[in-house]
C-alpha positions as CSV (number, residue, x, y, z in Angstrom):
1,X,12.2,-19.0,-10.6
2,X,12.3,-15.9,-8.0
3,X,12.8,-17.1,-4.3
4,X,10.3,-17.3,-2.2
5,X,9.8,-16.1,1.4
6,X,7.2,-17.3,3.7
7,X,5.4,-14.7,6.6
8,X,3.1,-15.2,8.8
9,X,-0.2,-14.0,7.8
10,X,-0.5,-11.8,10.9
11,X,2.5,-9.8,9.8
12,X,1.6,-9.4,6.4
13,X,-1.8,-8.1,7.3
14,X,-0.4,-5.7,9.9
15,X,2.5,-4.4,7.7
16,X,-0.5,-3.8,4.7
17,X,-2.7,-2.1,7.5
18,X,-0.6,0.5,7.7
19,X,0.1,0.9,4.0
20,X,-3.3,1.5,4.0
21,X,-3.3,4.2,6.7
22,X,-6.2,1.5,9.1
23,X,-3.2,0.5,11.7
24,X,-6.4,0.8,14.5
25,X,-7.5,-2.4,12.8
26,X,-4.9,-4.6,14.3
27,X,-5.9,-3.9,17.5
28,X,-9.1,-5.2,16.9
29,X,-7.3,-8.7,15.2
30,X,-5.6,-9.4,17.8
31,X,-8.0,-10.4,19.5
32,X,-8.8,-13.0,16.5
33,X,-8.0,-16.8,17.5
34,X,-5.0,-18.2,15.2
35,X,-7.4,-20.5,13.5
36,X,-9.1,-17.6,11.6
37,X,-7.9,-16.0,8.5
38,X,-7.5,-12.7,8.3
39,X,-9.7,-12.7,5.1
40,X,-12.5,-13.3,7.2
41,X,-12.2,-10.8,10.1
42,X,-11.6,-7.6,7.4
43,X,-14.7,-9.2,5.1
44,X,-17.1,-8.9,7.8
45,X,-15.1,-5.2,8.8
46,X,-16.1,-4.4,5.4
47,X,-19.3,-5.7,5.3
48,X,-19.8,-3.5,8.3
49,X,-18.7,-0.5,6.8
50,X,-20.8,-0.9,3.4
51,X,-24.1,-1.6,6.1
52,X,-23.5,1.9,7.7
53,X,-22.9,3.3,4.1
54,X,-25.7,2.1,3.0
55,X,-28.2,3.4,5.7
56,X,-26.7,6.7,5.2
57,X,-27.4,6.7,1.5
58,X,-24.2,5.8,-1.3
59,X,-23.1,9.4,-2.8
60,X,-23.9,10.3,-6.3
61,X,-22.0,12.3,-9.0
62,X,-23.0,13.1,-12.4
63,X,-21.7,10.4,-14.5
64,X,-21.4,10.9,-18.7
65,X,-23.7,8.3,-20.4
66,X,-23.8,7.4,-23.6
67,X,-26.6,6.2,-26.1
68,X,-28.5,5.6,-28.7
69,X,-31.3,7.8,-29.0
70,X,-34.2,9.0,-31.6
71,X,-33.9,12.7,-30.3
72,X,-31.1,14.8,-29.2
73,X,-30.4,14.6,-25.5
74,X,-27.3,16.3,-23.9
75,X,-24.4,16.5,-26.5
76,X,-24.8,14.9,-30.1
77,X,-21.8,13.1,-30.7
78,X,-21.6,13.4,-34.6
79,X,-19.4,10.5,-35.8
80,X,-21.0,8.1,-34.2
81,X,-24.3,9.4,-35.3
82,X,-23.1,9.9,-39.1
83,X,-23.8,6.3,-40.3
84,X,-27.3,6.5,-39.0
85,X,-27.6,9.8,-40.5
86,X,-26.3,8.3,-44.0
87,X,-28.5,5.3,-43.5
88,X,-31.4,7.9,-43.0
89,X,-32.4,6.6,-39.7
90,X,-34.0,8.5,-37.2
91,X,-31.0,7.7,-34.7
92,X,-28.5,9.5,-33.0
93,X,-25.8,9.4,-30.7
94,X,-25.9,11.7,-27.9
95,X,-24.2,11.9,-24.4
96,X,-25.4,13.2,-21.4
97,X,-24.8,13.8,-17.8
98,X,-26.8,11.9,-15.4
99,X,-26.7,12.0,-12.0
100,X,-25.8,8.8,-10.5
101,X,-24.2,6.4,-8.0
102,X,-22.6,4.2,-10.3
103,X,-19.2,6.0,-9.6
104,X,-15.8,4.6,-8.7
105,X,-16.7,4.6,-5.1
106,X,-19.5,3.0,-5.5
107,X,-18.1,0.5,-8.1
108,X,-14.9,-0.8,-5.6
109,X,-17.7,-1.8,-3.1
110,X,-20.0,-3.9,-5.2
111,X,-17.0,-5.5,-6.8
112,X,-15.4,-6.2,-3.0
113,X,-18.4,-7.4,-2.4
114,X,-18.9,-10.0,-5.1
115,X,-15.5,-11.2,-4.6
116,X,-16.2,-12.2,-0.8
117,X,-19.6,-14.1,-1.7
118,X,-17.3,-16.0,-4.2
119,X,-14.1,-16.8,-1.6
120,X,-14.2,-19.9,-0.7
121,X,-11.2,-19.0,1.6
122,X,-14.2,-17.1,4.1
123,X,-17.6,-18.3,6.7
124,X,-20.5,-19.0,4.4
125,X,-22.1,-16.4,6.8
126,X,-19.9,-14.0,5.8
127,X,-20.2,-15.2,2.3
128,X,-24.3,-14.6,2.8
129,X,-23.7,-11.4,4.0
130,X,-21.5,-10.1,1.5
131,X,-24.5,-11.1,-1.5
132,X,-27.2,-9.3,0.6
133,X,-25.6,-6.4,0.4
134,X,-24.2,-7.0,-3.3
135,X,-27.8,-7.1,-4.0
136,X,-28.3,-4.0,-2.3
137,X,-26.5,-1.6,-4.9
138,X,-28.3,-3.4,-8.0
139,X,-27.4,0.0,-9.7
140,X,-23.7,0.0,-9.7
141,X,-21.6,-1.5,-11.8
142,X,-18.9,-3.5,-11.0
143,X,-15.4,-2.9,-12.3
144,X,-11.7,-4.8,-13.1
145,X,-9.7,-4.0,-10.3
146,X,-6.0,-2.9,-9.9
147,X,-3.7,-1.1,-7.9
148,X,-4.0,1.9,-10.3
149,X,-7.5,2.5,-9.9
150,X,-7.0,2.4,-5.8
151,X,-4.4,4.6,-6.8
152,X,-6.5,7.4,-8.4
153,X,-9.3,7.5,-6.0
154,X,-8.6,10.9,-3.7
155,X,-11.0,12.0,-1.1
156,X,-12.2,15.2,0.4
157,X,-14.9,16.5,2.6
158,X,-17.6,15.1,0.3
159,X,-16.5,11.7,0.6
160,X,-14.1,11.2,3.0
161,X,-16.6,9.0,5.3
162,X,-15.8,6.4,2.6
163,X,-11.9,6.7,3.0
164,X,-12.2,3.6,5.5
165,X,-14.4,1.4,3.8
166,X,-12.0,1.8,0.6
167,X,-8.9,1.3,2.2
168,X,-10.1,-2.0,3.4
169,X,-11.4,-2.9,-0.3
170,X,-7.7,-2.5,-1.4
171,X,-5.9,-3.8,1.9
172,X,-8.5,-7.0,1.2
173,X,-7.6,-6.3,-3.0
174,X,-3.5,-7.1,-1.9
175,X,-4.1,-9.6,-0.1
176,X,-6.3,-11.8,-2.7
177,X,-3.2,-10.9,-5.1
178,X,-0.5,-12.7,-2.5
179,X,-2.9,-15.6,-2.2
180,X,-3.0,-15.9,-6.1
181,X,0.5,-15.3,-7.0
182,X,1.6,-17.4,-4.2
183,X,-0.8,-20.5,-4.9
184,X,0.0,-21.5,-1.4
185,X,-2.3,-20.0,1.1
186,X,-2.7,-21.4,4.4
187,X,-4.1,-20.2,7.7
188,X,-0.4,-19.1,9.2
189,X,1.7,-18.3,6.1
190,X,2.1,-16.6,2.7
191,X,4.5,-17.8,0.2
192,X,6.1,-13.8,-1.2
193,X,8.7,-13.6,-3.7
194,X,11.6,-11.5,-2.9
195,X,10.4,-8.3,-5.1
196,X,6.8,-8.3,-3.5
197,X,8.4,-8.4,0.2
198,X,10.9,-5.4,-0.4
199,X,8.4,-3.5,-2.2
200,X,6.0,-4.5,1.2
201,X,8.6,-4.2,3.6
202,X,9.6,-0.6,2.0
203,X,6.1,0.8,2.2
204,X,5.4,-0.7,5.4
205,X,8.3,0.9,6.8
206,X,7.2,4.6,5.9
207,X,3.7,4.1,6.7
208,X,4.8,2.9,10.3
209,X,6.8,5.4,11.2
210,X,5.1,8.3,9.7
211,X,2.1,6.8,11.9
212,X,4.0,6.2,15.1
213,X,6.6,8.8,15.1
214,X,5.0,12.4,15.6
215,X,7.7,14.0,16.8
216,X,9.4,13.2,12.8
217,X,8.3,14.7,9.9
218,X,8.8,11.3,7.6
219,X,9.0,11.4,4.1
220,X,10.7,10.1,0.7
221,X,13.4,12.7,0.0
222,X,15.0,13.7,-3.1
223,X,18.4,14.6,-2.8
224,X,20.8,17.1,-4.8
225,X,24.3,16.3,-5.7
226,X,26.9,18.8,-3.8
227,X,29.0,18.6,-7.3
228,X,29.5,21.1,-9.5
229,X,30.0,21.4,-13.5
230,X,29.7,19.3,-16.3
231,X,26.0,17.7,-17.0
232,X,23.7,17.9,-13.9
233,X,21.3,15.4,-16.1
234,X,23.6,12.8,-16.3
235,X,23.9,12.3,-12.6
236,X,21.6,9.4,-10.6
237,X,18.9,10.4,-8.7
238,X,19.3,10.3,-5.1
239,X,15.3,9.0,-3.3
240,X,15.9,8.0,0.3
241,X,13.2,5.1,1.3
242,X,12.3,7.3,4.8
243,X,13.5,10.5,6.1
244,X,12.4,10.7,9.3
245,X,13.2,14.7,10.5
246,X,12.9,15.6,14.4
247,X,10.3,18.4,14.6
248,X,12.2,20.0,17.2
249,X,15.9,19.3,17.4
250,X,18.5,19.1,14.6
251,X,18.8,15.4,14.4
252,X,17.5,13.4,11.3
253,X,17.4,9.4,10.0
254,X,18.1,8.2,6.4
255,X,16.7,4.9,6.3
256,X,16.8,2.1,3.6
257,X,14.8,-1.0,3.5
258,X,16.3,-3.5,1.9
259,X,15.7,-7.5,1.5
260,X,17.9,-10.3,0.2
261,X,18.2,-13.8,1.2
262,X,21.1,-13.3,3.4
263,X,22.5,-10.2,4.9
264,X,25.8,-10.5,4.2
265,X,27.6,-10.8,0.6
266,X,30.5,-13.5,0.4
267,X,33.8,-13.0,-1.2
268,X,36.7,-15.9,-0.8
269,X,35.0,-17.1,2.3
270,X,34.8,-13.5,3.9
271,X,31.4,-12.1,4.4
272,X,30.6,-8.4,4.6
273,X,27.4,-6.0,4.0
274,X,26.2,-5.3,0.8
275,X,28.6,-2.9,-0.9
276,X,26.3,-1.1,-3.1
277,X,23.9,-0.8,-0.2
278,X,26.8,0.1,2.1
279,X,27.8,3.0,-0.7
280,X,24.2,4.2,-1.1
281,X,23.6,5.2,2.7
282,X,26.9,7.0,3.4
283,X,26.3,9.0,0.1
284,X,23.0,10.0,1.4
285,X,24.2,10.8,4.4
286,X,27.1,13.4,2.9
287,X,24.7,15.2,1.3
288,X,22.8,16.3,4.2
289,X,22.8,19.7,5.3
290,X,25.7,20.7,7.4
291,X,23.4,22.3,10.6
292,X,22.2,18.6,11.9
293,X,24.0,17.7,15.2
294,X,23.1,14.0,14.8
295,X,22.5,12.3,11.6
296,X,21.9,8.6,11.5
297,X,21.5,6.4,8.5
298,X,20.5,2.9,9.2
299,X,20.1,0.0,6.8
300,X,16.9,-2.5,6.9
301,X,17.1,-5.9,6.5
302,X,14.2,-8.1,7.6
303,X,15.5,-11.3,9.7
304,X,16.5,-14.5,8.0
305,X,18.5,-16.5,10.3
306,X,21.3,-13.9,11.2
307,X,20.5,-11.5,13.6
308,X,22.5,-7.8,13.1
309,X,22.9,-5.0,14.8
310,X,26.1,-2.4,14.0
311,X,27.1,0.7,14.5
312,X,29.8,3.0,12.4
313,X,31.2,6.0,13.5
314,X,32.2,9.1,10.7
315,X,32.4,11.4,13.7
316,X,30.7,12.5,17.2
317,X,27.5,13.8,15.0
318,X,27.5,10.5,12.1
319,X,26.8,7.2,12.6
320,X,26.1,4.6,9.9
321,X,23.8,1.8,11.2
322,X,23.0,-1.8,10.0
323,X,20.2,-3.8,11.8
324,X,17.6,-6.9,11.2
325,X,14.3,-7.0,12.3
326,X,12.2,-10.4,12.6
327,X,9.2,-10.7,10.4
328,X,8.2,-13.9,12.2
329,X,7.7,-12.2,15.5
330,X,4.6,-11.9,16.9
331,X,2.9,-8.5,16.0
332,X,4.1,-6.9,19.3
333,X,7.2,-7.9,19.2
334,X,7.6,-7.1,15.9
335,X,6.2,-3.6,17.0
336,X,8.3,-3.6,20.0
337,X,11.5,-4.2,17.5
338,X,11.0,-1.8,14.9
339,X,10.9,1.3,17.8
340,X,14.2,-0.1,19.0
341,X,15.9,1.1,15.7
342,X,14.8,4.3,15.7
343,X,15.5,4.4,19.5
């Protein structure tokens, strides 16, 4: 069985707020007594956001419908009408365009919806406000949901007002998936295996700094091997987790966020860093451009009873960083720790 890793529930809705580009809720939950579960305070966020969609009016699209039909409507789709054509009925298969709400949009909310009037975990007067407004929509739909299909959903000027209301569906979707996989859901803690908090902890760290730190342009980089000859194909790809790039000085980050149950690897009683993750960093960082004045490449490791901070020297303009940040902090602290890194 896969290790597990227990975070307060705080930190895991604050990290997946920012995955989910709504860090200006946490604000707000702050405020939240420690007796409340998160669950409730973003279901009744929700169900605020699907009131004001509603009094503005849901969007529509055409949608492609198909049916059965005794006249041709739209597009005849010929071999599903064959058999009643052979059978000499007077049926056919047509499909047509319709104009409706009952669009993916549209769909994620009724189906959010339904699952908070079912959660046991929530206020019944949440609860009773999540079915009045599931009853609401009586036209949509509801759909299986997944990270792929929050995934496809882009927005743009027609329907970016919903961009909010969606992002809480899935922050709310992630967080039912911990409380399943887990099976141990309480009001201060969830249970993650080790793969779910490094793929967490990865994405948290990107969003966060992409958010906080204007003065870096932050992104996943994709780095080309300074080697020349034989098959370029062969060789590894190189993906940093965050590059964080100063807008206005020649100075850059490589960052990787890692997670393992203990910092350090042990070898005949001696302990040391990671080696492969030790490798990785410095190879990113000789295969940055040779105009940056300061280049810093730091290592990630959330806190598990050994706190780290160290610094390596390559020269005056290189430095090769490890350092540990604690998860079980309170959110401001945690905040206040993961600026520190960056400095």
């Amino acid at each position: 069985m896969e290790p597990t890793f227990k975070v307060p529930i705080r930190n895991v809705f604050c990290m997946l707020s920012y995955v989910n580009d709504i860090p200006e809720l946490i604000e707000q939950f702050s405020d939240i007594d420690d007796d409340l579960l998160p669950y409730d305070f973003l279901a009744n966020k929700f169900n605020e956001e699907v009131g004001w969609l509603l009094k503005r009016g849901l969007i529509k699209s055409y949608v492609e419908q198909v049916e059965e039909t005794s006249y041709i409507s739209g597009r005849m789709l010929m071999n599903e009408s064959i058999p009643f054509i052979v059978e000499n009925k007077p049926r056919v298969v047509c499909v047509k365009d319709n104009y409706s709400s009952d669009i993916t949009l549209n769909q994620i909310l009724k189906t959010t919806l339904k699952h908070l009037y079912q959660n046991i975990h929530i206020s019944e007067r949440t609860r009773k406000k999540s079915f009045l407004l599931w009853e609401e929509i009586p036209s949509v739909r509801e759909v299986i949901f997944s990270r792929e299909l929050f995934q496809r959903i882009s927005f743009h000027r027609h329907n970016i007002h919903y961009k909010r209301v969606i992002n809480i569906a899935h922050l709310l979707y992630e967080l039912q998936i911990l409380s399943h996989r887990s099976g141990n859901w309480s009001l201060y803690t969830v249970t993650m295996n080790d793969s779910d908090l490094n793929h967490l902890f990865e994405n948290f760290l990107f969003h966060f700094y992409r958010i906080e730190l204007s003065q870096y342009r932050v992104k996943s980089e994709r780095l080309s091997w300074h080697l020349q000859g034989g098959n370029q194909s062969l060789l590894p790809t190189m993906l940093t987790d965050v590059s964080l790039t100063h807008r206005k000085k020649p100075e850059k980050i490589i960052m990787d966020a890692k997670f393992y149950r203990d910092v350090f690897q042990t070898y005949y009683d001696k302990n040391s860093f990671h080696s492969h993750n030790m490798y990785q960093i410095f190879t990113y960082l000789m295969h940055q451009p040779s105009d940056i004045e300061r280049l810093r490449g730091i290592l990630v490791y959330p806190f598990n009873g050994q706190d780290v901070h160290q610094i390596y020297e390559w020269n005056d303009a290189i430095t090769m960083e490890v350092v540990t940040v604690n998860l079980n902090l309170r959110w401001r602290e945690l905040y206040g720790e993961l600026m520190d890194v960056v400095g």
